[in-house]
N, C-alpha and C positions, 0 to 999 in steps of 0.2 A: 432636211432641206425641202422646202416649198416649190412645188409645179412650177417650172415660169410656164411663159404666155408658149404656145407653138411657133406664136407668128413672130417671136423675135428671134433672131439671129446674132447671137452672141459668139460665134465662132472668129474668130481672127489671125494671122499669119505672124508664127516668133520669126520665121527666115521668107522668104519668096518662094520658097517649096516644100514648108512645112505648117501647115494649118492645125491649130487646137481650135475642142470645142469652147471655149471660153477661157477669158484673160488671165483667167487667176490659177499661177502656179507656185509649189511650194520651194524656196530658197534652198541653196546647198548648205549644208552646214547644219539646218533646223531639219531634218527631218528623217535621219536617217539614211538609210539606201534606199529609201524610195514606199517598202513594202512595211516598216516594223507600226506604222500605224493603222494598219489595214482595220484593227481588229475593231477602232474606233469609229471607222465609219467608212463608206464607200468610197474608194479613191479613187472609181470610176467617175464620181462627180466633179473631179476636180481639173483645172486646165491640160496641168502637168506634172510633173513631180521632179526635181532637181537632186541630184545623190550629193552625201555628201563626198568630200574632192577626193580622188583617188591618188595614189604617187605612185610609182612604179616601184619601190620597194616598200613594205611596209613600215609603218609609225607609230611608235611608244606617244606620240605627243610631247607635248612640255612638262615642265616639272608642276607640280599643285603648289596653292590653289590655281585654278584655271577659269575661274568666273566673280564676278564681283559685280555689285549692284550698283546701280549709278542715277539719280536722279532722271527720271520718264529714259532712261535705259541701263543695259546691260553691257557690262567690259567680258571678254571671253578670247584663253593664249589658251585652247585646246592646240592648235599645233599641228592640224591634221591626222589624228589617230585614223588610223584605216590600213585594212589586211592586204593593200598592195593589191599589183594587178593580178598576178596568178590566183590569190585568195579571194579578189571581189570575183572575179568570171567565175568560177568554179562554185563560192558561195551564196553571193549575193547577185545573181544575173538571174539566175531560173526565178525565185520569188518577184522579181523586178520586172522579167519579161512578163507576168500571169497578171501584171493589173493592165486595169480598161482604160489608161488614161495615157497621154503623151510621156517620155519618157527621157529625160536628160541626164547622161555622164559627166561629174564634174573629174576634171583630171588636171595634174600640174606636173610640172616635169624640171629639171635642174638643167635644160639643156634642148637647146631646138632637135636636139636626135631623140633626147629622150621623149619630149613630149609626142614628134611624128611618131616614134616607135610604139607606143602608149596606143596611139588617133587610128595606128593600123591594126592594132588587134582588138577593137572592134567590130572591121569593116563585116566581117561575115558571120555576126551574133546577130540572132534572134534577140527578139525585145531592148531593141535602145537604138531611139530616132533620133539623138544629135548627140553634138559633145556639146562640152561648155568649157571653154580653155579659162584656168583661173589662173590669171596672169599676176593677182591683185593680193593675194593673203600678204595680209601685216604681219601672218604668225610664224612665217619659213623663215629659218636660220640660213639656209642654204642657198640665195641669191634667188629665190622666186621673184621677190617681189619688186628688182629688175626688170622685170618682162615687161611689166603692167608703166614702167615711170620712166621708161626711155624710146620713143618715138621709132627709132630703128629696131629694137629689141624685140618691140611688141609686131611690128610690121612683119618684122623677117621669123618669130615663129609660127604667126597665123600664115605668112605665106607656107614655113615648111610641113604644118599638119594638113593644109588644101592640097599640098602635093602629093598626099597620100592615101586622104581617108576617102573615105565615101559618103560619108553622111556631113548633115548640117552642120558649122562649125559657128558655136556664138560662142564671144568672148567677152568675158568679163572684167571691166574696167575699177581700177580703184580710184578714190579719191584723194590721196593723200600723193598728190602731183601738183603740178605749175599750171598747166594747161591740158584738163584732160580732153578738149576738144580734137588737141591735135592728134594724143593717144588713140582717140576714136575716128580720126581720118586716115591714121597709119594702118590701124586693124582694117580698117573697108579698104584701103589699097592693097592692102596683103590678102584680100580674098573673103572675109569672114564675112559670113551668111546673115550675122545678128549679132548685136550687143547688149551687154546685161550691165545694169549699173542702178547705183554705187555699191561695192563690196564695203565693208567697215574702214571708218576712219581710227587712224591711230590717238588711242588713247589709256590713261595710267590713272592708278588709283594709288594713295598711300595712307597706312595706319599711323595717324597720328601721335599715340600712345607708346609704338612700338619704334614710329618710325622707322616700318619699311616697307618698301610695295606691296600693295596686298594681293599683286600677282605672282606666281613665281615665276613669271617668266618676265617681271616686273611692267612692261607695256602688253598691250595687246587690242583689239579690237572690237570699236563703239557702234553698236545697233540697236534699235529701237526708236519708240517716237522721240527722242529728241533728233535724232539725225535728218528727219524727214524732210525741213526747210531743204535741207544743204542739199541734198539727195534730189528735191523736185528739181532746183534751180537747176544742178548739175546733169539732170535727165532733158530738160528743155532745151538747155546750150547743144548736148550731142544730139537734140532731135534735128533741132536745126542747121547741123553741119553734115550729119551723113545724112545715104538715101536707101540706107538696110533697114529694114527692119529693129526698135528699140524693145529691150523687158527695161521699166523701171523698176527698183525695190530702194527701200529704206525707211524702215520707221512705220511700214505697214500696217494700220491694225483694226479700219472700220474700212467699209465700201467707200464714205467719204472720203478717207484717205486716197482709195485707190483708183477716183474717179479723177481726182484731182490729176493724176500721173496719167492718165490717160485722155483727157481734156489737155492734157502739154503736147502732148501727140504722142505717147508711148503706147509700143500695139499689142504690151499686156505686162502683166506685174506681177511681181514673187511676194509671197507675204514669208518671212522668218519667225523674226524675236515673239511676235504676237502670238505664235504658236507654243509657246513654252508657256503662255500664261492662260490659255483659253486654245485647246487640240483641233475646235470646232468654227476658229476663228475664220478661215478662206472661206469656207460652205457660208456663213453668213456674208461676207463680202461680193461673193458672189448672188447672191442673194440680193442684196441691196444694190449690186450694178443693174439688175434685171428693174426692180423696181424700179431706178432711176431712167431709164431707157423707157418704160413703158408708160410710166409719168408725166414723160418728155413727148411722147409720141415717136418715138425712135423705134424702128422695127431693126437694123442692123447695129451691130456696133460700132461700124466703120463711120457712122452718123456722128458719133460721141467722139470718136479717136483726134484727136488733132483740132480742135473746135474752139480752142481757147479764141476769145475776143482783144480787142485792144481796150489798155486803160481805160477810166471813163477823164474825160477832158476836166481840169476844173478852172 
């Protein structure tokens, strides 16, 4: 990654009491627990790091296949495989806690007790400065994805993990609702610090020859650049309706891209799928947000955040 300038100010705020140094942090799901990339490059350089979702017990996942290719994206009913909560503290917290960078718990829970119960046994860990409630996965069997698609649901369990945790609480919204604006005005009345949006939209693939889904878990969920329309439109609509702090993500995969979601007014962005095709891809992203800023004459980023103009008249 290339020097930027001194005199610019890429740093910016995921909650009102949580500052990264720069917008670009990596999605839950793509990247592990945070540390298994280390080796590739410095993940001190990067905004933040997002784990992938934790549950309070642990997950076999879905049945295979669990990925499938899809024209400028990828299908993926991995399912949430992950060692549960006593196995990520114990395992995957110490490597998590020793990087330089901001540092996000994704967690989902089958029940507003389970998720507080989950939000509290972080409060007094070293190394990890917010949650991220995933209210949103298209791949739970077990009524997650409830949370994320009914206005009281998503309301009343961001209220019951603020009534316990300690740390920053963003929540993450799915797409695959009626109105997720009102989703994202329910989470900021229940309390939540920040919103992360769009998780994957639901979507299926089928072998023609064989004629049968080429998932086994037959649906599962669409990331990559083709979601990225949907994904800006839907990040612009909740900028404009709450007054928390936004991360956009979807379909991330040049600085282009991720200027654009921040020109809507989102105050930083997760890059995912792109990292499965290119490990190095955020370090250039960020990389071309700084150019783009210093180009511009922009010395913060708070200059760039929220800037979009009106149509031009014709």
């Amino acid at each position: 990654m290339s020097e930027t300038n001194h005199t610019l100010d890429l740093s910016t705020k995921i909650t009102n009491d949580l500052t990264i140094q720069n917008p670009v942090m990596m999605a839950s799901g793509t990247f592990g627990h945070g540390a298994e990339y280390a080796s590739l490059f410095d993940l001190g350089q990067l905004g933040g790091v997002v784990t992938k979702t934790i549950t309070f017990h642990s997950r076999a996942g879905n049945a295979p296949p669990r990925t499938a290719e899809t024209p400028s994206g990828m299908l993926n009913s991995i399912g949430l495989t992950n060692p549960g909560i006593d196995g990520f503290i114990s395992e995957k917290v110490p490597p998590l806690a020793a990087l330089n960078t901001c540092r996000v718990v994704s967690i989902a829970g089958t029940s507003d007790e389970e998720f507080a119960e989950m939000a509290r046994r972080f409060n007094d860990l070293e190394g990890v400065d917010a949650l991220e409630l995933n209210i949103s996965s298209p791949n739970m069997k077990d009524g997650g994805m409830l949370f994320g698609c009914v206005e009281k649901s998503a309301h009343d369990v961001t209220k019951a993990v603020k009534a316990v945790s300690k740390l920053p609480i963003i929540v993450k919204l799915t797409p695959n609702v009626t109105d997720i604006t009102a989703i994202a005005k329910a989470v900021e009345d229940g309390g939540a610090d920040g919103i992360a949006l769009i998780n994957t939209l639901l979507g299926m693939a089928v072998d023609v020859n064989t004629r049968r889904p080429i998932l086994g878990n037959i649906t599962g969920g669409l990331s990559g650049p083709a979601i990225k329309p949907v994904a800006l439109a839907l990040t612009w609509k909740v900028v404009d309706t709450v007054s928390i702090p936004v991360i956009g993500m979807g379909g991330i995969t040049t600085a282009r891209d991720a200027l654009e979601f921040l020109i809507i007014g989102a105050s930083a962005v997760q890059v995912g799928t792109a990292t499965f095709v290119h490990p190095g891809a955020a370090l250039e992203v960020i990389d071309g947000i700084a150019d783009y800023c210093k180009t511009n004459g922009m010395a913060n980023l708070s200059e760039l955040i929220g800037s979009l103009q009106s149509p031009q008249s014709h």
